[in-house]
N, C-alpha and C positions, 0 to 999 in steps of 0.2 A: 553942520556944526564944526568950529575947528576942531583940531584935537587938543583934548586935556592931556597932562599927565598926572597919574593914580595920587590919590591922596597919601598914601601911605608911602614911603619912598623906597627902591627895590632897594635891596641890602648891596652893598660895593663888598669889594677885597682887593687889598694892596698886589694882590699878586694874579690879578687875572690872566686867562691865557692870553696870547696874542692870535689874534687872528690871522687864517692861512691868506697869502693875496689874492685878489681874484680877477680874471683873466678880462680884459677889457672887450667890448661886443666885436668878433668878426675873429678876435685872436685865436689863432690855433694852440694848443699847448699840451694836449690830452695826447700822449701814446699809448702803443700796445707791443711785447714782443707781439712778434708775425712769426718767427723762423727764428734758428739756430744754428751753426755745426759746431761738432765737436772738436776742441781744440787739443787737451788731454784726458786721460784715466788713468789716474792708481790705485784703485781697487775702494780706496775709504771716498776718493772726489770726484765729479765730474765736473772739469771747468769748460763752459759752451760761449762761444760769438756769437751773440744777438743782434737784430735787426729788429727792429720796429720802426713802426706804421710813420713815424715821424724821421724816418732814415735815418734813427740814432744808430750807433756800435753800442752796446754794453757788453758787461760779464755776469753772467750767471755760473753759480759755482752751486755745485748740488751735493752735499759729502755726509756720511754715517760719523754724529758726534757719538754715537755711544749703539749697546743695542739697541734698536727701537725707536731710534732717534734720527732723525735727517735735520741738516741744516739747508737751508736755502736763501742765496744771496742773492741780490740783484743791483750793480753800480754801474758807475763810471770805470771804474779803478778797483781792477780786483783786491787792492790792500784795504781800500776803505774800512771804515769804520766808523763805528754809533759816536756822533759827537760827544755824549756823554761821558765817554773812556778817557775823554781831558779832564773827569773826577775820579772815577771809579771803574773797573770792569766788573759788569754787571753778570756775563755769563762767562761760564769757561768749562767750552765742550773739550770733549774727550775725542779719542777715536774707537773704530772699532773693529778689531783685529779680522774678526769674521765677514766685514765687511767684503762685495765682491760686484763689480761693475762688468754689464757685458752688453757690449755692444756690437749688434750682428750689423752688414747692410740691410739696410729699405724695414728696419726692425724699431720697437721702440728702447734707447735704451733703459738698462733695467738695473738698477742700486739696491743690492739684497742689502739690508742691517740687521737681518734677523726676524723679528717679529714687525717688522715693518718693511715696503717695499719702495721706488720711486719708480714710476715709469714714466719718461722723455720723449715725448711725439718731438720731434724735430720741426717738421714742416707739413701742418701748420703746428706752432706750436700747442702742445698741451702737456699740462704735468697731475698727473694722478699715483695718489697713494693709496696702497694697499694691504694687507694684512699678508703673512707668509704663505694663505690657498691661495694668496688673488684676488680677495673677496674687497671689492672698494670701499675705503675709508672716507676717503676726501676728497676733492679733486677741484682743478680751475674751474670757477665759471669761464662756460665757453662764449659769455657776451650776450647780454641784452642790448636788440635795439631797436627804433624805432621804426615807422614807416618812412621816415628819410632814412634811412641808416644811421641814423647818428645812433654813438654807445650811451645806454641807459645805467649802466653799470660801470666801475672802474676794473680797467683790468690792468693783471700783470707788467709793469710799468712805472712812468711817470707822469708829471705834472710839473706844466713853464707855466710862469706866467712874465712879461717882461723878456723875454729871451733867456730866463733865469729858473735854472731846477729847482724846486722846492719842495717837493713830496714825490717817492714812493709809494705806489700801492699794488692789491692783490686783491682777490677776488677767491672764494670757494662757494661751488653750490653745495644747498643746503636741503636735505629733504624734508615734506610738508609735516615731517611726525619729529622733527629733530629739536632736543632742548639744550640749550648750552650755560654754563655755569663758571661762576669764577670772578676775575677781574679786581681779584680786592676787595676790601669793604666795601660792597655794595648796599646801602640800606634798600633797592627795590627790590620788587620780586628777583627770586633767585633762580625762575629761567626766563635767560637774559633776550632771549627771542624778542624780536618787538623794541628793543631799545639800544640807545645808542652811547657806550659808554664813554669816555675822553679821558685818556692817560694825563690826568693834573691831579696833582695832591693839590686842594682846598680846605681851609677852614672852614668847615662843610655847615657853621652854623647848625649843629642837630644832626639826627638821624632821619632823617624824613626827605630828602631828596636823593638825585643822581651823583651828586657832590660827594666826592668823596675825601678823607680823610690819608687814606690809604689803598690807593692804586699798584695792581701787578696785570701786566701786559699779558695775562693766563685765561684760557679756557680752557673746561673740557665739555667734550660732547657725548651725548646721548649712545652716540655711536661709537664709541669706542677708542674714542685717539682724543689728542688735546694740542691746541697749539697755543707757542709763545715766540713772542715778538721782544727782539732784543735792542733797546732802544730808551732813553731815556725822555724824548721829544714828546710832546703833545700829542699823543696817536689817539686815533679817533676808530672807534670798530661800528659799524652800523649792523646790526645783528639780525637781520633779515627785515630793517624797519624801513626803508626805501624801497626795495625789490624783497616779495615778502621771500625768494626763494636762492636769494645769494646775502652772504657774510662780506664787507667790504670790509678792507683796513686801508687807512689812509696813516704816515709814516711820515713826518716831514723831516728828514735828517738825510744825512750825506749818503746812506743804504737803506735796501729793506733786506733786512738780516732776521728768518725765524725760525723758527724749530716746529717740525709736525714730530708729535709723543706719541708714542704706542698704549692702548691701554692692555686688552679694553674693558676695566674697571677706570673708574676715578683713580682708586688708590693706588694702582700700576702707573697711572701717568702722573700723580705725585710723585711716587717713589724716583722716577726718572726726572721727572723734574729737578727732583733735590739732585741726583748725581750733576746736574746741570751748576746749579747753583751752590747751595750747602745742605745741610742734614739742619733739623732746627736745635735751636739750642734748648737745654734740659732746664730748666729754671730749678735755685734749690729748692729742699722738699718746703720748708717753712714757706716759701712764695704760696704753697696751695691752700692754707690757712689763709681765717678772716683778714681783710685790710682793712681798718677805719680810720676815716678821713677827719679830719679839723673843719674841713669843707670850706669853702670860698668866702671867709670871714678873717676877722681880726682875731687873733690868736696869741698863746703866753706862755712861759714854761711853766705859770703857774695852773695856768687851764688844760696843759696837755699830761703833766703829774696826775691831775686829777681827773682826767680821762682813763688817765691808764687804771687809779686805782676804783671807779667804778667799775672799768668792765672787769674785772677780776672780781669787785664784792658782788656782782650780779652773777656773776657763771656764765659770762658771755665768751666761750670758745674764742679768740682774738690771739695772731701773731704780728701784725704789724700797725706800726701806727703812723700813717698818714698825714704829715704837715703841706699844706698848701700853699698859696702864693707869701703869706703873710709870716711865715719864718722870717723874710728881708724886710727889709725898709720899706711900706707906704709908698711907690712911685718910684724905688730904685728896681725893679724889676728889671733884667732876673740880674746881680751882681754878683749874687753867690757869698752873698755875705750878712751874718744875723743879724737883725732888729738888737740892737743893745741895750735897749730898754726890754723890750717884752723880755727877751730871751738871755739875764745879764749871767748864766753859768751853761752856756752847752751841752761844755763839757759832762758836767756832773748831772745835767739830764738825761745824759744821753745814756751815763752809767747807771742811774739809780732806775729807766728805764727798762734796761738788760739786763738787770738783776729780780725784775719782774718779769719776762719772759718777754720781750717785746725787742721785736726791729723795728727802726725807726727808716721809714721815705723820706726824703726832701720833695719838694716842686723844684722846679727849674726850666728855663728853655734858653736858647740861642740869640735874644737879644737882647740888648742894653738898655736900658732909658738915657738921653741925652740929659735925665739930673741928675742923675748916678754919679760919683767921682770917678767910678774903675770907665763909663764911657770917655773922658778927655785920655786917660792915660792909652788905651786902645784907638783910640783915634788919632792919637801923636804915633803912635806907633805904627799903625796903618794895617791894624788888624778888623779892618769891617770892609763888609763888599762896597764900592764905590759906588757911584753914578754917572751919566757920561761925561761929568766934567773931572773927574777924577778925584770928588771929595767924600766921605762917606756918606753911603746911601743913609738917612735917616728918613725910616719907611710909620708909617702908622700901623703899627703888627695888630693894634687892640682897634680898631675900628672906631676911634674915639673916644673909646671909653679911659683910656688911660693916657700915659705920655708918649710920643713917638719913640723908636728905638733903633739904634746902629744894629746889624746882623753878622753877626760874628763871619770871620772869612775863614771856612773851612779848609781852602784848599791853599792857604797862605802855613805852611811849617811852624813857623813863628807864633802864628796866632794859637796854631792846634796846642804847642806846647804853652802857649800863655794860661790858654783854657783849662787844659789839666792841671795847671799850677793852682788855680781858683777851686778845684776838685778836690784834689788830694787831704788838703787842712781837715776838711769836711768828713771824711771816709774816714782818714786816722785817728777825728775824733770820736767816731764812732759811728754814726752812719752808715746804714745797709746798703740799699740804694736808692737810686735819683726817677722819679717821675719827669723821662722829656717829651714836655710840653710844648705844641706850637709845631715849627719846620719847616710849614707851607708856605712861607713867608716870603723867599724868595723873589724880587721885580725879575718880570722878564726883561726888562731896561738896564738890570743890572750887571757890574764888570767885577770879575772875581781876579783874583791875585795870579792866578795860573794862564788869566786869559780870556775863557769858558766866557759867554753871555749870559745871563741869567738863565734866558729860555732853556738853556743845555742842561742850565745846573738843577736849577726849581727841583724837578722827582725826586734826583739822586742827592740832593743837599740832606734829606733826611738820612740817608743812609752814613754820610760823613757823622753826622750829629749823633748818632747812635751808638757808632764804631768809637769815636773817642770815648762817650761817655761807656761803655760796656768795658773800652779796653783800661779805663784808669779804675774801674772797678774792680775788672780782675786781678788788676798790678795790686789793689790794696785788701781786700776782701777775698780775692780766691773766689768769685763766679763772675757771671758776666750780665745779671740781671738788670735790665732798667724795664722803664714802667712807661709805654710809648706810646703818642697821639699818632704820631704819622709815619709812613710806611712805604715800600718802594719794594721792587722786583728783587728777591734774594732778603728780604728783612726777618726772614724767619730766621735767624742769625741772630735776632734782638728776643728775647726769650719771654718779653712779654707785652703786650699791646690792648689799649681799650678803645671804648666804639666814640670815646667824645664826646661834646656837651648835648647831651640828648634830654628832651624836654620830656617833662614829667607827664605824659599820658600813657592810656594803654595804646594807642597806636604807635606812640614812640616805640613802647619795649617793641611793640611787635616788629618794625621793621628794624632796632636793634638785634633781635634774633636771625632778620633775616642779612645783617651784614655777617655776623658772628659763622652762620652756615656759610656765605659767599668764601668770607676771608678764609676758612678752614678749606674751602676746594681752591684756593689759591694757594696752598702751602702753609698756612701759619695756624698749626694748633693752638699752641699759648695766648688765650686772647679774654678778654672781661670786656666789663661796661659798669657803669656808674648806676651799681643796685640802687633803685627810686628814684631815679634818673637825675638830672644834672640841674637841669632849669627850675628854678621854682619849688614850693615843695607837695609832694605827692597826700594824697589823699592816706589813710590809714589803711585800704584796702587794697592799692594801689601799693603802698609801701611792703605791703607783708608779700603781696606776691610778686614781685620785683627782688624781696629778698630770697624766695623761692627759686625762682628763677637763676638766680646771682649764684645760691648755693648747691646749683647741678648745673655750672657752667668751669668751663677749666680754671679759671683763677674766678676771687669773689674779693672787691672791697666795693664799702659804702662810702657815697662821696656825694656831692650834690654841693648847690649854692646856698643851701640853707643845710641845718643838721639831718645827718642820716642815723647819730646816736640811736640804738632802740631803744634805750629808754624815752626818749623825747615822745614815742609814740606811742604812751601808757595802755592804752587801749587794745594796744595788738602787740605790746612789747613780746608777751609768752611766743604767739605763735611766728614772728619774724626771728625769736633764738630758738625756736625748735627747728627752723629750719636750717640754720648755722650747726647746730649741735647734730641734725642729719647728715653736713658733709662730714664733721672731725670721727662719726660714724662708721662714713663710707671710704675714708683716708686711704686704706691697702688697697682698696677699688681706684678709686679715684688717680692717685699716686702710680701704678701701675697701667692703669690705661696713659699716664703723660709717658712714662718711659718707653713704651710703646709708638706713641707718636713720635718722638724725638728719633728714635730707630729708624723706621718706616717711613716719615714723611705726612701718616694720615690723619687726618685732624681729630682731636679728640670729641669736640663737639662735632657729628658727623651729619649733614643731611643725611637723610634715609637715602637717599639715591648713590654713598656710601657703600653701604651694603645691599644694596638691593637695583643692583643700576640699571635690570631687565625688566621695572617697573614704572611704566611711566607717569605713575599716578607720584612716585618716590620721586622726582623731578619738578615736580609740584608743589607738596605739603611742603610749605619753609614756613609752617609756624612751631613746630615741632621737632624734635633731634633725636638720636642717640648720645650719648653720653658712653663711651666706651662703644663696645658692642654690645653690650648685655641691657642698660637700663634706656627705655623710650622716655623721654620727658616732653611734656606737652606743657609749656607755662600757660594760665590762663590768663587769655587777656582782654578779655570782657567782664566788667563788675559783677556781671550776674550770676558769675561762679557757673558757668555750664558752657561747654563747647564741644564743637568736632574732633575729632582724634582719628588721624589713618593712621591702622596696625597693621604694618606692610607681613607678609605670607609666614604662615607659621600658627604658633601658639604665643599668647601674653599671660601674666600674670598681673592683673592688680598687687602692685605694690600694698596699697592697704588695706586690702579686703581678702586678696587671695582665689579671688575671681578667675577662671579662665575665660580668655578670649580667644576665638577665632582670627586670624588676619586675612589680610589681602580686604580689606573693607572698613570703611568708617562709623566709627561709635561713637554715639551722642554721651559725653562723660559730665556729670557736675558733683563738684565736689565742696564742699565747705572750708572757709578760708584758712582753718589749720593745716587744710590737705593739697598739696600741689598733683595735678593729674599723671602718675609714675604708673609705669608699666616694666615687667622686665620678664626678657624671653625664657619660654618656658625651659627646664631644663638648668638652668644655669645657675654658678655655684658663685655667689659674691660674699667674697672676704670682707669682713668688717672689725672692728674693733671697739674696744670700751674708748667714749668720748670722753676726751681729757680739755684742761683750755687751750694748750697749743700741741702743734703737730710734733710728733716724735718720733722713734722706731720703734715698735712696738716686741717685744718678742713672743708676745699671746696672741692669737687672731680666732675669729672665729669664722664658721663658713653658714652661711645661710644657702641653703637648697629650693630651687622653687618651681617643684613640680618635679619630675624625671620619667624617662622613655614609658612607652607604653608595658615595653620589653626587656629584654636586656642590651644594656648600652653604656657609653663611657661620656663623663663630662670633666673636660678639664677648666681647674683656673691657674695658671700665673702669678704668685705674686710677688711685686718689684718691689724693692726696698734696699737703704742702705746696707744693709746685715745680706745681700746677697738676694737669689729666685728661689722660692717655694715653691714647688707644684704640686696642687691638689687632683688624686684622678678618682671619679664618682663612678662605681658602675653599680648597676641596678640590677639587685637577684631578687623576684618576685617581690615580696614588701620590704624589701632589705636594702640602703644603700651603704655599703661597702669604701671608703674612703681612705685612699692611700695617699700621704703627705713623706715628700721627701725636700733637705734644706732647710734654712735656718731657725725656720719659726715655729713654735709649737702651736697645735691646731688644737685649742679647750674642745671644741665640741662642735653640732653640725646643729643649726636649728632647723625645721623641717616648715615650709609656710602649709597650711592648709590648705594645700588645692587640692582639685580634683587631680586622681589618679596619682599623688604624691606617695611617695615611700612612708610606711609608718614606725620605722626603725633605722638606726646608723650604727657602724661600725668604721671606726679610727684604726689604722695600723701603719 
């Protein structure tokens, strides 16, 4: 039978990757280093002359960026560099003073940085990392191959095809019990074992594929160390899914330039991560309050008036309000300029808004529509990426569904300050901040002002788009909040980020929960999703617990292509604002575990493998989080209101019942649609506050106790706020908890939950 093709036609995007070349039958082009010698040592580098199996020269350069940190290069040209850095530089290692390089004769050599180690076999070559006993971290696959000899595996090296270099790669073995984690928003399972991810931000259509939204060249392992790959190119990692028992990265860029991180927690090779990159940025406190959206409709100053003054006659906790694409013109997407009819006073919306407690978002993203007026004026000007004939790229960023549009040229001076100029009117009239939208847009076809091919730019275009629009927010607002689709190596810099148009089932939340865990072991705490999801509109039980979900995740707004209003969902209005009115509850908790993150690096929403990384059942459970450290949150996502729950080692408390649980083992939980499945470790002392509609500083808190020592023992809480840190310390005398509060805020009083073995009296001092 010939072949058909499917009925259904596969989905396209303007910006697919390109494909690597591939070597014509007989062509040679696959090397290996073989051997090395040492050319210098100063104590932080070791620069070596390589040989490989294809009788290349290279340079391999081995140096301590920081403690714990080893860089490792491998080129032509020991200056090279990530083509990428024709937009941005994406890392910027350090040194490290401790650093100490010693090389005996006929020895391996040996690159202390502290808690991490490199040992240099020369001939033949091998490179292995180690912890400061010795004890092996990582190390090269030493090559798989077949009954002809030929390599099964890629090793340390390159790739010709044409007589032409085209990729870098590397190779580590991997042990049979290793899980790895990371790489950006991942909607798949979150150990990445078994698949193969590719460094391309795509308009990932949903959450429910490998497509990602927001890609970081980041893992960390089971084991204890984490690598990253500096490079803005199409990198492609096979995670043990070829060769079940080696990690390949393939690199197509002018180096392979990485970093092996010391843990050995996750949150240790966070922490050195950010020293690599940045620390994330703090979002203000009002960002951790409700968002609700206008949702992907036609919209009016007179419908968003009257949005605002619902949710306030309902008691609907709300600090921000969310205008969508439809603030602009019908088809001039995105010109950055209002609808004149829907919208004929802004201004005085924007005021009579703020005077009801309300910041207002825009939508926006990086391209023009070619029926727009501000596209001729930008195009005469020569502010959009080209194409190769040097006209502007006019790309299809909507997939047909809307008009073609020009892509603003980031790396053109001229254009950047055009953009801001289109910004500024908008802030000064009042405007909090901007939701950008989109990114991924980039051709790889495409020619940027600076030069750059598309291919180079694609990743790091979002990082440009983010940077201006954070930085004309600062210049007018005083923070640096936007509200971001897509994402790149170092974007925790962008203070807030969601999972994208995710379609309204429970398998969507579910594997939105599992990008939200990924992106958070990739560095970016500050992260949402689109409570009730995006596509379509969710079912009424679907909706309540999606708002659940939404409102024990670090940032919460409602958005979707149809309304996420709770009122529109009569039926379950009560129980989706009980669960909004549980975050502005949880606020001093809540708010305090973000400033923490921003400190540290560790994500707020935490896998368990988080804090518990010597369990490998925790490397698994990604339907499930921590929220801080103290609260487990398990959203349900099966209708039937009953599911699995692993309560990793220790003691739990039902949240609403008061329950103790044992952990280290799986509990069957079903709970009734008011109740989202919450747990919180026993012991621990969470500051709460009287729910108000929007977020403030409180100077009353109160402390909920939940459970305490068997014995006598000390529990402390933290808490962040503008007015300064309180500290609360609990210690336990027989049925007595004793609670000392010192700093800003006054502590009313201690509520004590029912559990078992809980203190039955408190004392304030």
């Amino acid at each position: 039978m010939p072949y058909r093709p499917p009925l259904v036609a596969h989905e396209y995007f303007v910006a697919d990757p390109p494909e690597l070349p591939v070597r014509t039958r007989g062509e040679t082009g696959l090397s290996a280093v073989t051997a090395a010698e040492l050319v210098a040592a100063d104590g932080a580098e070791v620069m070596l002359k390589a040989v490989t199996s294809a009788e290349e020269t290279l340079v391999v350069q081995v140096g301590a960026a920081g403690e714990g940190v080893i860089r490792v290069r491998l080129s032509e040209d020991a200056t090279a560099r990530p083509r990428s850095e024709g937009a941005i530089s994406l890392v910027t290692p350090g040194t490290y003073s401790g650093a100490r390089a010693v090389a005996e004769p006929g020895e391996p050599i040996v690159l202390d940085a502290g808690s991490l180690r490199a040992e240099i076999t020369l001939a033949p070559w091998h490179l292995r990392f180690t912890d400061a006993a010795g004890a092996t971290l990582v190390e090269q696959d030493r090559g798989h191959t077949d009954i002809s000899g030929r390599l099964r595996t890629l090793p340390f090296g390159r790739s010709s095809a044409g007589g032409t270099p085209v990729a870098y790669h590397e190779s580590f073995a991997a042990a049979p019990d290793e899980a790895f984690a990371g790489f950006g928003e991942s909607f798949t399972r979150l150990d990445k074992r078994g698949q193969r991810p590719v460094m391309w931000n795509f308009d990932a259509f949903g959450a429910e594929s490998q497509r990602a939204y927001k890609n970081v060249p980041l893992y960390v392992s089971s084991h204890g160390y984490g690598v990253l790959v500096d490079s803005g190119a199409p990198m492609e990692f096979d995670m043990c899914q070829s060769t079940h028992s080696v990690v390949q990265i393939v690199v197509p860029d002018d180096v392979m330039d990485y970093y092996v991180i010391a843990g050995p927690t996750p949150s240790e090779v966070l922490d050195r991560y950010d020293l690599l990159t940045c620390r994330p940025s703090l979002p203000p406190k009002w960002a951790f309050g409700t968002w609700i959206s206008s949702g992907f409709r036609v919209d009016s100053q007179e419908r968003v008036l009257a949005r605002a003054r619902t949710i306030r006659e309902r008691g609907i906790p709300c600090d921000v309000l969310h205008l969508d694409t439809y603030w602009q013109t019908d088809g001039h997407w995105s010109d950055l300029r209002w609808d004149p009819e829907n919208f004929p006073d802004p201004a005085g919306m924007l005021a009579e808004l703020e005077g009801m407690g309300f910041k207002v978002c825009l939508w926006m993203n990086p391209y023009i529509s070619h029926l727009s007026p501000t596209f001729r004026e930008a195009a005469e000007a020569g502010y959009f990426l080209k194409n190769q004939d040097g006209a502007p790229y006019v790309a299809d960023c909507w997939h047909g569904s809307f008009p073609a549009c020009g892509i603003v040229d980031l790396t053109n001076p001229a254009a950047v300050e055009w953009f801001k100029d289109l910004l500024r009117p908008l802030l000064r009239q009042g405007v909090a901040a901007f939701k950008t939208d989109f990114a991924e847009g980039v051709p790889s076809d495409a020619v940027a002002f600076n030069g750059m091919t598309g291919t180079d730019l694609h990743n790091v275009y979002t990082l440009l788009f983010n940077d201006v629009v954070a930085g004309v927010t600062r210049e007018v607002n005083g923070h640096e909040l936007v509200w971001a689709r897509s994402s790149y190596l170092g974007g925790q810099r962008h203070s807030a980020q969601w999972g994208g148009d995710t379609y309204t089932s429970y398998a969507a939340m579910g594997s939105t929960i599992r990008g939200g865990l990924a992106h958070g072991l990739s560095g970016v705490p500050f992260w949402s999703h689109d409570a009730g999801g995006f596509t379509g509109r969710p079912t009424d039980d679907l909706y309540v617990r999606w708002a659940q979900f939404g409102a024990l995740s670090p940032l919460l707004r409602l958005h979707g292509t149809t309304t996420r209003e709770p009122w529109e969902f009569p039926e379950v209005e009560a129980e989706a604002v009980a669960a909004l009115k549980l975050r502005y509850r949880l606020m001093p908790y809540i708010y305090s575990a973000a400033v923490e993150a921003a400190r540290t690096g560790a994500p707020m929403m935490r896998a368990l493998c988080v804090d518990h990384p010597d369990d490998p059942v925790a490397w698994q459970a990604d339907l499930q989080y921590l929220l801080g450290r103290d609260l487990l949150v398990a959203p349900m996502t099966a209708p039937e209101g009953t599911r699995q729950v692993y309560l990793p080692r220790g003691r739990w408390v039902d949240h609403w019942t008061g329950e103790v649980l044992d952990g280290a083992r799986y509990v069957r939980v079903s709970k009734p649609l008011d109740q989202i499945p919450l747990f919180v470790r026993y012991g621990a002392l969470i500051p709460v506050q009287e729910q108000g509609d929007t977020v403030d500083v409180p100077a009353e808190i109160t402390l909920v106790a939940f459970g305490g020592g068997d014995g006598p023992g000390t529990h402390t809480a933290e808490i962040h706020d503008a007015d300064g840190v309180t500290v609360a310390v609990a210690t336990r005398d027989g049925d007595e908890l004793r609670v000392v509060v010192t700093g800003p805020k006054r502590v009313t009083g201690v509520e004590i939950v029912p559990a078992t073995g809980a203190p039955v009296r408190t004392v304030i001092s």
